[in-house]
ChimeraX commands (.cxc) that place a marker at each C-alpha (Angstrom):
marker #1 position 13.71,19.27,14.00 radius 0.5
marker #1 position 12.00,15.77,14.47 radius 0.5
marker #1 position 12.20,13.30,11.98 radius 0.5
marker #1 position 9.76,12.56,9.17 radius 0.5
marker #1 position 8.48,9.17,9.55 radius 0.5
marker #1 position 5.76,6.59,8.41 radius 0.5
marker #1 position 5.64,2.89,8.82 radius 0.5
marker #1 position 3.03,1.10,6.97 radius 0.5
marker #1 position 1.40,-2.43,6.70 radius 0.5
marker #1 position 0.04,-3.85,3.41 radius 0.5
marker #1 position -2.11,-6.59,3.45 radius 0.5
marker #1 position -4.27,-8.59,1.88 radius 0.5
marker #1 position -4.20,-12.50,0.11 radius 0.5
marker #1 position -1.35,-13.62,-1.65 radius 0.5
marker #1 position -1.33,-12.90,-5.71 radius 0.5
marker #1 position -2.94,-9.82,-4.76 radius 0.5
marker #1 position 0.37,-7.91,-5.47 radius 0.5
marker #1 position 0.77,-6.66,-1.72 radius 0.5
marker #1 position 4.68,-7.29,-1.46 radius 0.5
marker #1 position 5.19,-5.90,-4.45 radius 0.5
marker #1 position 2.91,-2.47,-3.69 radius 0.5
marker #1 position 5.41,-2.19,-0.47 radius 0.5
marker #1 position 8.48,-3.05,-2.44 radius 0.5
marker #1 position 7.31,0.06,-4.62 radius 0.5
marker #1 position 6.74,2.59,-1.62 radius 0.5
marker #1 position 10.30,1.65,-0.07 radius 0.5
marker #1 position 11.99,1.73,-3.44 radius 0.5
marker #1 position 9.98,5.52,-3.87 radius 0.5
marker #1 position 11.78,6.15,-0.23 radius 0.5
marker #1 position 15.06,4.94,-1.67 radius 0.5
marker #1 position 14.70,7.28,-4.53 radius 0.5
marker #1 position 13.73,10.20,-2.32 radius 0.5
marker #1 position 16.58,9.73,-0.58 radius 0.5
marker #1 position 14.92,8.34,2.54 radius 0.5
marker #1 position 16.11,5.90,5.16 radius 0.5
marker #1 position 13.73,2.73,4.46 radius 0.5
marker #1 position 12.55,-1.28,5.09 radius 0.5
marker #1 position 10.62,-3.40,3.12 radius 0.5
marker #1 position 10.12,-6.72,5.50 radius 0.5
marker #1 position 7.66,-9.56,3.95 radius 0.5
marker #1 position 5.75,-12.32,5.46 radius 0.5
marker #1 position 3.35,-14.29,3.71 radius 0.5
marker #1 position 1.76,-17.98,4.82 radius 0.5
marker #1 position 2.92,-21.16,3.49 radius 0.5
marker #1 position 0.30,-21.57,0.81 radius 0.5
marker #1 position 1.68,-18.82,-0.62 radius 0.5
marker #1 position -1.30,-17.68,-3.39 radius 0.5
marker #1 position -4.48,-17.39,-1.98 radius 0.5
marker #1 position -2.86,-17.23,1.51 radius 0.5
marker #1 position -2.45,-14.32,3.61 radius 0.5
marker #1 position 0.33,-11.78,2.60 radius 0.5
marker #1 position 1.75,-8.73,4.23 radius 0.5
marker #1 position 4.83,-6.48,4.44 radius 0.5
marker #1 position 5.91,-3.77,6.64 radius 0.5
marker #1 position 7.62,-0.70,5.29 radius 0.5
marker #1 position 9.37,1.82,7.15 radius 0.5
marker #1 position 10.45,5.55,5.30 radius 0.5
marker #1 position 12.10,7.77,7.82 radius 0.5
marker #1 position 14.39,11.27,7.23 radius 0.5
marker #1 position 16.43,8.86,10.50 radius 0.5
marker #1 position 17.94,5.23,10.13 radius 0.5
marker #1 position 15.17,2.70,10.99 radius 0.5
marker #1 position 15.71,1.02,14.49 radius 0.5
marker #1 position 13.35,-2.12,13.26 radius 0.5
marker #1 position 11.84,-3.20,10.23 radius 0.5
marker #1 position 9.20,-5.02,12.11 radius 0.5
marker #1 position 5.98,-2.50,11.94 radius 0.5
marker #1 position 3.46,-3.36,15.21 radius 0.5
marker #1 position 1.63,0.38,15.22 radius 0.5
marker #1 position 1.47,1.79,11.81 radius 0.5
marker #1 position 0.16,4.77,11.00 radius 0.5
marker #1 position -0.86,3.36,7.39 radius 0.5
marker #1 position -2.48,0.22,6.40 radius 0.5
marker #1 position -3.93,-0.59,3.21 radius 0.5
marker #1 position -5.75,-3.94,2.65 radius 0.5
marker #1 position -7.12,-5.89,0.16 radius 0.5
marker #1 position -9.46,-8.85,2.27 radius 0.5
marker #1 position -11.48,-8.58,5.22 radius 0.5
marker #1 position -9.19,-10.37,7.62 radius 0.5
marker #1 position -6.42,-8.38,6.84 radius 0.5
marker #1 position -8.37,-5.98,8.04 radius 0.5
marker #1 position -9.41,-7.74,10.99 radius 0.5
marker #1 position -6.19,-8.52,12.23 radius 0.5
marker #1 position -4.56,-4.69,11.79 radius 0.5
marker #1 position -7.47,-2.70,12.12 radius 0.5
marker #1 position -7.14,-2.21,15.95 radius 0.5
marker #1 position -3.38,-1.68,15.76 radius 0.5
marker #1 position -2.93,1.53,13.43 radius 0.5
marker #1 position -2.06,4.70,15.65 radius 0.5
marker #1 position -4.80,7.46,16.00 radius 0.5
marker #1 position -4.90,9.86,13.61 radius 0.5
marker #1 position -3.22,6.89,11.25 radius 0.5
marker #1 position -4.75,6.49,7.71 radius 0.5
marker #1 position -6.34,3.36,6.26 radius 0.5
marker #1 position -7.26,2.25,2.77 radius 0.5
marker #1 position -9.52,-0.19,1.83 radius 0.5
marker #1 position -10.64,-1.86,-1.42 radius 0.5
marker #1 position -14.46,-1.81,-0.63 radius 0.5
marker #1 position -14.54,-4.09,-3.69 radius 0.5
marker #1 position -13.59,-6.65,-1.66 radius 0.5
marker #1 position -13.84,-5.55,2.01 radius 0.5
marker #1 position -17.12,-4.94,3.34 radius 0.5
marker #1 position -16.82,-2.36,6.23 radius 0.5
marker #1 position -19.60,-3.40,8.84 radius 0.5
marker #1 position -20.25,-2.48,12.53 radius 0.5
marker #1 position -18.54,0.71,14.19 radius 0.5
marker #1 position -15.55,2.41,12.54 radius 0.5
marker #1 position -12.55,3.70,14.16 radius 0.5
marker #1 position -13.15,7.15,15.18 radius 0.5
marker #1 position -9.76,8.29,15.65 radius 0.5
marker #1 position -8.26,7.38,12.38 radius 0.5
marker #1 position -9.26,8.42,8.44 radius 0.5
marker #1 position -10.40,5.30,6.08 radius 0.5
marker #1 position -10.61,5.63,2.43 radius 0.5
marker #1 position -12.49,3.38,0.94 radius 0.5
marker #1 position -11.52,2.47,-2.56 radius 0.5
marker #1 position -13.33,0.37,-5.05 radius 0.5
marker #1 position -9.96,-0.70,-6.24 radius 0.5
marker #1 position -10.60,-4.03,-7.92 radius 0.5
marker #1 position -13.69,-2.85,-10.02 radius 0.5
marker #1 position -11.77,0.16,-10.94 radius 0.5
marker #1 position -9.03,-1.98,-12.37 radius 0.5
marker #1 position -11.82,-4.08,-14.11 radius 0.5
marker #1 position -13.33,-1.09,-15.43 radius 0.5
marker #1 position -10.33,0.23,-16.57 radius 0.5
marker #1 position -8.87,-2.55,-17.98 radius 0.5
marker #1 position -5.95,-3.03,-15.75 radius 0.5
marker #1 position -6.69,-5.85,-14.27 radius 0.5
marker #1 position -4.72,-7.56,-11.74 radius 0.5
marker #1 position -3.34,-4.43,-10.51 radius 0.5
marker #1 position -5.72,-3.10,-7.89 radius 0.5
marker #1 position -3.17,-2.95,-5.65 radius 0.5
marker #1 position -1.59,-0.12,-7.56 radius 0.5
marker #1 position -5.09,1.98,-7.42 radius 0.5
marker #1 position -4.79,1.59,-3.75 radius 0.5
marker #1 position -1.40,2.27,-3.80 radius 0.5
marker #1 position -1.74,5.83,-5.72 radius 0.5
marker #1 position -4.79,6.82,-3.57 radius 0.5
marker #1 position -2.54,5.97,-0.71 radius 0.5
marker #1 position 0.95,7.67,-1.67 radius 0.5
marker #1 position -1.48,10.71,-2.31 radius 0.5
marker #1 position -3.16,11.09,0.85 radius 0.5
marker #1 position 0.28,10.58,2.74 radius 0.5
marker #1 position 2.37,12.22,1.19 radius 0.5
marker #1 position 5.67,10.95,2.71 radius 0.5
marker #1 position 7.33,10.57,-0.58 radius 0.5
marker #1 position 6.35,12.79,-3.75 radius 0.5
marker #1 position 4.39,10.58,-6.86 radius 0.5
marker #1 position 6.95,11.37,-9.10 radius 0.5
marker #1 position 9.12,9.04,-6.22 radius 0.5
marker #1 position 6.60,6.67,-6.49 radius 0.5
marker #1 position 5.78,6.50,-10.49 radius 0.5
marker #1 position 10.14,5.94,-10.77 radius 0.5
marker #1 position 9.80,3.38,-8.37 radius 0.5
marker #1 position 7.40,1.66,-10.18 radius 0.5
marker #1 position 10.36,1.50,-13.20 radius 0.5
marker #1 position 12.85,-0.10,-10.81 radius 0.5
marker #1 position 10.32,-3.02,-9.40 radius 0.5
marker #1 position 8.66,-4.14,-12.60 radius 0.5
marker #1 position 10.63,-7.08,-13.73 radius 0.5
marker #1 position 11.86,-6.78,-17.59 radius 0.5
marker #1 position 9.90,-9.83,-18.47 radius 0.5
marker #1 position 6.54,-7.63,-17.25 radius 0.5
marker #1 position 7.85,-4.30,-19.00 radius 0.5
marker #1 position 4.48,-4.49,-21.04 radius 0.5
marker #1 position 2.86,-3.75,-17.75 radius 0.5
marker #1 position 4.90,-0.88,-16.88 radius 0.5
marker #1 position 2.37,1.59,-18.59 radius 0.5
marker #1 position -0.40,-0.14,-16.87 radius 0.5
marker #1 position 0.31,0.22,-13.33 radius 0.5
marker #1 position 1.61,3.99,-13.83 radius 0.5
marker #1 position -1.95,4.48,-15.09 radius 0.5
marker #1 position -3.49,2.50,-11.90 radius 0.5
marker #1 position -1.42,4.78,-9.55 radius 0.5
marker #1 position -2.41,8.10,-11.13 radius 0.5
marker #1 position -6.13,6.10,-11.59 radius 0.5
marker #1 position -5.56,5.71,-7.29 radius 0.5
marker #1 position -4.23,9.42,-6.27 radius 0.5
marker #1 position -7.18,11.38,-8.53 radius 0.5
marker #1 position -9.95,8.80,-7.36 radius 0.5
marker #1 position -12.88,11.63,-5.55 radius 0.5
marker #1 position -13.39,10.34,-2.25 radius 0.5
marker link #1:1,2 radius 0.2
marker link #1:2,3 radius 0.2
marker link #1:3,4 radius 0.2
marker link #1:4,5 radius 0.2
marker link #1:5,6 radius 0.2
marker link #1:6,7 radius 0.2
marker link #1:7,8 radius 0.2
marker link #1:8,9 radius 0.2
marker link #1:9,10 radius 0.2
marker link #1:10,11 radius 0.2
marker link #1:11,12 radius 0.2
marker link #1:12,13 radius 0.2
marker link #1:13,14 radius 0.2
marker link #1:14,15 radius 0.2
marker link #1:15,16 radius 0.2
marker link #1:16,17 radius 0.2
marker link #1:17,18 radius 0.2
marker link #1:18,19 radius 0.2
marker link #1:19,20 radius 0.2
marker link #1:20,21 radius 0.2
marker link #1:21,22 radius 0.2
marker link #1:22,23 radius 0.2
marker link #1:23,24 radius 0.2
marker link #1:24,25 radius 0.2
marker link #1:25,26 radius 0.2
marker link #1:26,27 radius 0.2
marker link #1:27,28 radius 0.2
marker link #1:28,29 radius 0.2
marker link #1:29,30 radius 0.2
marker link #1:30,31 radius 0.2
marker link #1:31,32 radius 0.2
marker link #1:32,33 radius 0.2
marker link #1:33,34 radius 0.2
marker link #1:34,35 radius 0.2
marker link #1:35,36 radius 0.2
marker link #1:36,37 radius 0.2
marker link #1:37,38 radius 0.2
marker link #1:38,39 radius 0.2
marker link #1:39,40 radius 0.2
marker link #1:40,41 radius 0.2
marker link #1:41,42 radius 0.2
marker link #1:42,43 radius 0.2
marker link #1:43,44 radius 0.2
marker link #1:44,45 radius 0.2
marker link #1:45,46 radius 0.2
marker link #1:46,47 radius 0.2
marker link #1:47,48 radius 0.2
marker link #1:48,49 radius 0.2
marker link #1:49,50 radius 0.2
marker link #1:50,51 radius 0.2
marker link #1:51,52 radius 0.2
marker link #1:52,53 radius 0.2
marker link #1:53,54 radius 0.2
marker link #1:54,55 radius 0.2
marker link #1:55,56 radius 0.2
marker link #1:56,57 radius 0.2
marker link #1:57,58 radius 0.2
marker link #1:58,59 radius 0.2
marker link #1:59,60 radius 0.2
marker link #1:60,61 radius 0.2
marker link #1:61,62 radius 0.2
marker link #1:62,63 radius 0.2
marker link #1:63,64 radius 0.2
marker link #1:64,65 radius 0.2
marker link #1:65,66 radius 0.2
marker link #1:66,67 radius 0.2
marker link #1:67,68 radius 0.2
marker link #1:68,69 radius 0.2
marker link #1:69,70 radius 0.2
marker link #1:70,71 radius 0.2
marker link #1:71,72 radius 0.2
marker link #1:72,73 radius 0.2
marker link #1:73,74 radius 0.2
marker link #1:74,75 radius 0.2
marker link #1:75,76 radius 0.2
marker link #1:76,77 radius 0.2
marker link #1:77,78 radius 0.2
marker link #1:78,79 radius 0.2
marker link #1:79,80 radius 0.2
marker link #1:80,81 radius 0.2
marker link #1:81,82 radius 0.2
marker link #1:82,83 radius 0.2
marker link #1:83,84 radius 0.2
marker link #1:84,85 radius 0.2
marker link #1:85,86 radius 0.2
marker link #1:86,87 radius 0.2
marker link #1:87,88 radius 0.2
marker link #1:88,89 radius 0.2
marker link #1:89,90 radius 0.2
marker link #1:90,91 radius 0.2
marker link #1:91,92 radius 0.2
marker link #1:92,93 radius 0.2
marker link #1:93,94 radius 0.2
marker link #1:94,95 radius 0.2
marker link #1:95,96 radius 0.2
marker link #1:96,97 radius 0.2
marker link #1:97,98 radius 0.2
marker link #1:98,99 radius 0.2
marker link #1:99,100 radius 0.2
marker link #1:100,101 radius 0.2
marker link #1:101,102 radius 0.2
marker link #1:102,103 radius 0.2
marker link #1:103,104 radius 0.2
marker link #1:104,105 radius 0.2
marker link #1:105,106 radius 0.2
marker link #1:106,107 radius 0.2
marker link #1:107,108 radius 0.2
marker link #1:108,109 radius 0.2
marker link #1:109,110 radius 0.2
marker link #1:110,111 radius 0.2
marker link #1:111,112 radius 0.2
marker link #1:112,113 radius 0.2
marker link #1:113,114 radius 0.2
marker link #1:114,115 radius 0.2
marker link #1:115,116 radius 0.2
marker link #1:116,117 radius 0.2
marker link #1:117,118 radius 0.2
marker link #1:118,119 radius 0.2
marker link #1:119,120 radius 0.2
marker link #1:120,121 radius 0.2
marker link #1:121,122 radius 0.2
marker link #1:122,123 radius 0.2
marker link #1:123,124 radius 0.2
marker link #1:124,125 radius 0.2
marker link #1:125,126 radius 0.2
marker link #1:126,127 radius 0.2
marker link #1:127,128 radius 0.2
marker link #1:128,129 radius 0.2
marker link #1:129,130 radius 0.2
marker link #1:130,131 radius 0.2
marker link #1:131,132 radius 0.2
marker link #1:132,133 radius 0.2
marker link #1:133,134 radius 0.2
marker link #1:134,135 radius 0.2
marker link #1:135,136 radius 0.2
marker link #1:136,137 radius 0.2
marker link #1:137,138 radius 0.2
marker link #1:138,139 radius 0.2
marker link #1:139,140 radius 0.2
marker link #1:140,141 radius 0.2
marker link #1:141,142 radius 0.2
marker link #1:142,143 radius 0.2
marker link #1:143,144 radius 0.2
marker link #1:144,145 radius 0.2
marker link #1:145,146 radius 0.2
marker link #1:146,147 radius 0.2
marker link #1:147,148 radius 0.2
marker link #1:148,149 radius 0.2
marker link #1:149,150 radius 0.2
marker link #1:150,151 radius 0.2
marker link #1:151,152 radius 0.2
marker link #1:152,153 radius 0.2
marker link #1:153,154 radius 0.2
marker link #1:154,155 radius 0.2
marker link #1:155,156 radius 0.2
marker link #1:156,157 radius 0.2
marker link #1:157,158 radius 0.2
marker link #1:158,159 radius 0.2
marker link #1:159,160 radius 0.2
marker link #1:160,161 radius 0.2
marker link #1:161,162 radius 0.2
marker link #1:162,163 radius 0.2
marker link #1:163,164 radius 0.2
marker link #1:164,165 radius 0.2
marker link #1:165,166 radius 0.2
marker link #1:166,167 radius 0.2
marker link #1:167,168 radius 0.2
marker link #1:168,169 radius 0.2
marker link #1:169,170 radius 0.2
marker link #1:170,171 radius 0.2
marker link #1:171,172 radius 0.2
marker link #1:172,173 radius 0.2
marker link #1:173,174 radius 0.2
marker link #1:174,175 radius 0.2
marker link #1:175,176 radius 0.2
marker link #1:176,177 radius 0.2
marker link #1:177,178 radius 0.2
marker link #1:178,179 radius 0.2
marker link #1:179,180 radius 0.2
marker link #1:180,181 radius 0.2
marker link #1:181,182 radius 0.2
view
């Protein structure tokens, strides 16, 4: 039987809550039992610079955390998208916030986008600051590598105790994310 795998990119500026979005999908791998890596890199300027992570789940140990072809990426600013755009696999799956990324010019035939009005959902909703977890949601249900309940008890492992008045908040972002109508 071959393995079950997915390695994903998450991108966007720093404060935007990327890192922690991947630390919650390999933490949902972790609690699914799943071999995983969670590798950050973000610029020196730290906020308002760029931010990204890789994450690996696989049913097999992971031979690199270092994701160059993944066959998810979810972003949060245009260059993000810019610079990992052209290196998700065909037939890969990418989520946008169209909030704040403008898709222009020819799309990608050979891979699905969702486009996800993430921050002025979060606005709306009154969970601001957590856009990332709308995208998130939309994008843990569209995969499906790792059920949501994986993902929603992840989500009590990576909020810090000094945010535990948030938990309730970003549970409701990620359920707000996977029942979002394309």
């Amino acid at each position: 039987m071959k393995s079950k795998d997915c390695n994903m990119i998450f991108a966007g500026f720093g404060g935007q809550g990327i890192l922690f979005s991947g630390k919650v999908m390999a933490y949902a791998g972790l609690i699914d039992d799943k071999e995983v890596s969670w590798l950050p890199s973000y610029g020196p300027e730290m906020r308002g610079g760029t931010a990204n992570c890789s994450v690996c789940i696989s049913d097999e140990p992971v031979g690199s955390p270092l994701v160059v072809a993944p066959d998810v990426l979810v972003v949060m600013n245009k260059p993000s998208y810019d610079k990992f755009i052209d290196s998700v696999v065909p037939g890969g799956k990418v989520f946008v916030d169209s909030s704040l990324v403008e898709l222009t010019g020819e799309k990608r035939k050979d891979i699905e986008i969702y486009e996800l009005p993430a921050t002025k959902l979060s606005n709306e909703e009154h969970l601001e600051g957590i856009a990332n977890m709308i995208l998130l949601g939309k994008m843990a249900d569209k995969v499906g590598i790792v059920p949501m309940e994986a993902v929603l008890k992840a989500v009590e492992k990576c909020v810090p105790a000094r945010k535990a008045h948030l938990l309730e908040h970003n549970k409701r972002a990620i359920e707000l994310g996977a029942n979002y109508a394309d």
